[in-house]
N, C-alpha and C positions, 0 to 999 in steps of 0.2 A: 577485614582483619581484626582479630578479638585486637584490644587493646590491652588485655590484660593475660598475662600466661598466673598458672600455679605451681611453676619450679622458681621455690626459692634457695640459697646458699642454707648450710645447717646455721640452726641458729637462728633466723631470719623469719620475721616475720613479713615484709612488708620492702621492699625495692624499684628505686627507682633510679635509670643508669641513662643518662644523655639526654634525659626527658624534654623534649617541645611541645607542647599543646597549643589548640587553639578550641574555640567550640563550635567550630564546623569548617568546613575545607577551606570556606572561600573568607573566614573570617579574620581579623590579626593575631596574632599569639598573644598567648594570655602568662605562660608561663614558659622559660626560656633556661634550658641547661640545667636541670633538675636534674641532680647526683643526693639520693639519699639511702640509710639502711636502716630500717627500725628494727633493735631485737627485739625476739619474743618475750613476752613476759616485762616486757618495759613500759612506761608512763615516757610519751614524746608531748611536747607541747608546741601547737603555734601560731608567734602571737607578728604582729608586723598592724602598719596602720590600715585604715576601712582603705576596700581599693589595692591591696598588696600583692591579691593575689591565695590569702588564706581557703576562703572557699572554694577557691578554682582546684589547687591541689588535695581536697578531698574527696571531691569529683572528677580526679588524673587517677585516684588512686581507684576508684570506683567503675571505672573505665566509663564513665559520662562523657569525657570529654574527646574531641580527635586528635592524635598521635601523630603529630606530625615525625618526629624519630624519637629513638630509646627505648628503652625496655624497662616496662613494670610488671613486676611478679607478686604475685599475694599468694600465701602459703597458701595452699585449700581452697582459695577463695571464701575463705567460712568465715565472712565479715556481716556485723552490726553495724548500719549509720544510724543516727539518730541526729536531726535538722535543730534547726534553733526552733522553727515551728514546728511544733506538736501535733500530731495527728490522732484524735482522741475520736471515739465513735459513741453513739446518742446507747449507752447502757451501763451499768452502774461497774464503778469502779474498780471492781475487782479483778471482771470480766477487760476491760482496757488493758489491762497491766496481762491477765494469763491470756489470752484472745484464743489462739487456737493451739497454744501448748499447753504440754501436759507436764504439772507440777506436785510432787506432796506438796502440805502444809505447810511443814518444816523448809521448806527451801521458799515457797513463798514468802512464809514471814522475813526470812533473811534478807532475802532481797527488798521488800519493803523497808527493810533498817537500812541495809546497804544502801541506798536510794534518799533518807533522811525524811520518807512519809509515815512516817510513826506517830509522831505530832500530829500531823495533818487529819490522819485517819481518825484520831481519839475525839477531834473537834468535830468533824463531821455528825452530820443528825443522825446517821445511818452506818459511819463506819463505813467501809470498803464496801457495805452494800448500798451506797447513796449513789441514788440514779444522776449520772450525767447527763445535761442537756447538749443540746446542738454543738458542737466543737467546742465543748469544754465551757459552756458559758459559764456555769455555777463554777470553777475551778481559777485560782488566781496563775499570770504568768508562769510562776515558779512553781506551782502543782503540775500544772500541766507537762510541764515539761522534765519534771523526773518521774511522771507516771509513765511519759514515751519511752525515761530511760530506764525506767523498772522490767518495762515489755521488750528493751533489748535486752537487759541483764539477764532473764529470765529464758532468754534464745538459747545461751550458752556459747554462744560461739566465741570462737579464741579471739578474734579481733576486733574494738570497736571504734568507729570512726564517730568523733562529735564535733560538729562544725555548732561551735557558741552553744549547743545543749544550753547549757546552766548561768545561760546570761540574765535570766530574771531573777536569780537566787543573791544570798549574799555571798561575798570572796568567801569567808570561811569555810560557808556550807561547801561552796564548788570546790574549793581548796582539800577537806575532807571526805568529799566522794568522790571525786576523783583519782585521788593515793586509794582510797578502799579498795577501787573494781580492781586495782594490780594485787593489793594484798592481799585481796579475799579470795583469790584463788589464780593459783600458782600457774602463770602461761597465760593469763590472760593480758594481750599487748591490748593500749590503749591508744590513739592519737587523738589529740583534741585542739580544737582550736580556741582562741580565747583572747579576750582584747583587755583581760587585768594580769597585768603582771607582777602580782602578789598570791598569785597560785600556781606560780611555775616553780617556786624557788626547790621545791624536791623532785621536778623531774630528771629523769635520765638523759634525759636531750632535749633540748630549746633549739626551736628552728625558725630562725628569723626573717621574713619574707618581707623584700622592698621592690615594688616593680615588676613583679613575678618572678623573681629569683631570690633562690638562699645565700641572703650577704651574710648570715652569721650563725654557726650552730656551736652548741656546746652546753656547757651544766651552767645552772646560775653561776655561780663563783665565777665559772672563766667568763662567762659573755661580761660581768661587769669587771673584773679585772684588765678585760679587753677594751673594755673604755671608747665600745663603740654604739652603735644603735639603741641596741639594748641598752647599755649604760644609761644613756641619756635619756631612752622612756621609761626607764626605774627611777631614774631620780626625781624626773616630772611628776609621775605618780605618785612617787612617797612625798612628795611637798602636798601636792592637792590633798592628799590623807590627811597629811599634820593640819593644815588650814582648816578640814573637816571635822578633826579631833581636836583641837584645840594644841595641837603637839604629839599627841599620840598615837604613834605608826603603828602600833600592835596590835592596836582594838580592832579586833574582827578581820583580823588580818593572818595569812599566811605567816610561816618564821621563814627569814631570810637566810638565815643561817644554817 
């Protein structure tokens, strides 16, 4: 049985209704009573500790994993993953990012902005045309892994799933490209997973995952007004910040507000 249908409710990008997973018949559940609805055109974020169960449901929604009951519908099925590990091929830059899509220039370069390898390209000996070695040797963590995300942005498709993507970059940068891909074009839903919670504070939805299930979802404001989970790993974090900063929670940081 597909695990995954493409009738969603209007509006809807992304559902999942009574959800049990495990990752193979004979294995334990990994994820338990998953009830979620992501709209189109929304920025979801989620963050929970290593072990929660974050990667499992990106792989529920991808239909990787086995269904033990519930129903997950992806509009179209017209989704972009993009891993925390990058998948980069031995030929020069450019070529990684278009691979076998067809792009003008003009929407290249964007996408390159939207991505924040702008910078990156000018240092480069060569520019977008500097030959990559073996799995991205010549390329540090964080190139690597928004040139993976360049080459989904670049797919088009309405929906993209990032499980830790932009964990080798800094909060701001991930905090800034990730609000981009919703702003920069209207319907594109995003889900992403992510273990700083100083780049959630603008999304549309925070989905809090403990033990494979969502103990807590809702906008910044309400999770920490709610004075639960979340509350308590925002404020852990904003202290390690300040100790970092010397006091100062803003530097290089999402706005909370």
């Amino acid at each position: 049985e597909d695990a995954v249908e493409d009738k969603t409710e209007e509006g809807e990008a992304i559902s999942v209704t009574g959800g049990h997973f495990k990752w193979g018949p004979k294995d334990p559940t990994v994820l338990k009573d998953i009830n979620l609805n992501v709209k189109e055109g929304s920025l979801t974020a989620v963050v929970g500790s290593v072990g929660s169960g974050k990667s499992s449901l990106i792989s529920a929604m991808l239909g990787e994993l086995h269904k033990e009951s519930g129903r997950v519908a992806v509009n179209g099925k017209k989704i972009a993953y993009v891993p925390q590990q990058a998948w980069i091929q031995n030929s020069p830059l450019k070529e990684n990012i278009i691979f076998n899509l067809e792009a003008d220039e003009e929407k290249y370069k964007g996408v390159v902005e939207s991505c924040a390898l702008t910078t990156d390209l000018a240092i480069l000996p060569a520019g977008d045309q500097t030959e990559i070695g073996e799995k991205g040797i010549n390329l540090s963590g964080g190139q690597k892994q928004r040139v993976s995300l360049a080459r989904a942005v670049l797919s088009n498709r309405l929906g993209m799933l990032l499980d830790d993507t932009l964990s080798a970059v800094d909060p701001s940068t991930e905090h800034r490209i990730l609000n981009g891909l919703v702003e920069s074009r209207r319907g594109r839903t995003v889900i992403a997973t992510t273990h700083r919670l100083s780049v959630t504070s603008d999304a549309d939805l925070i989905l809090v995952l403990d033990q494979g299930q969502v103990r807590e979802r809702g906008t910044h404001e309400q999770l920490v007004q709610a004075n639960g989970l979340y509350a308590n790993a925002w404020r852990l974090q904003t202290e390690e910040r300040a100790l970092k900063t010397g006091g100062d929670t803003t530097q290089g940081e999402a706005r909370s507000q």
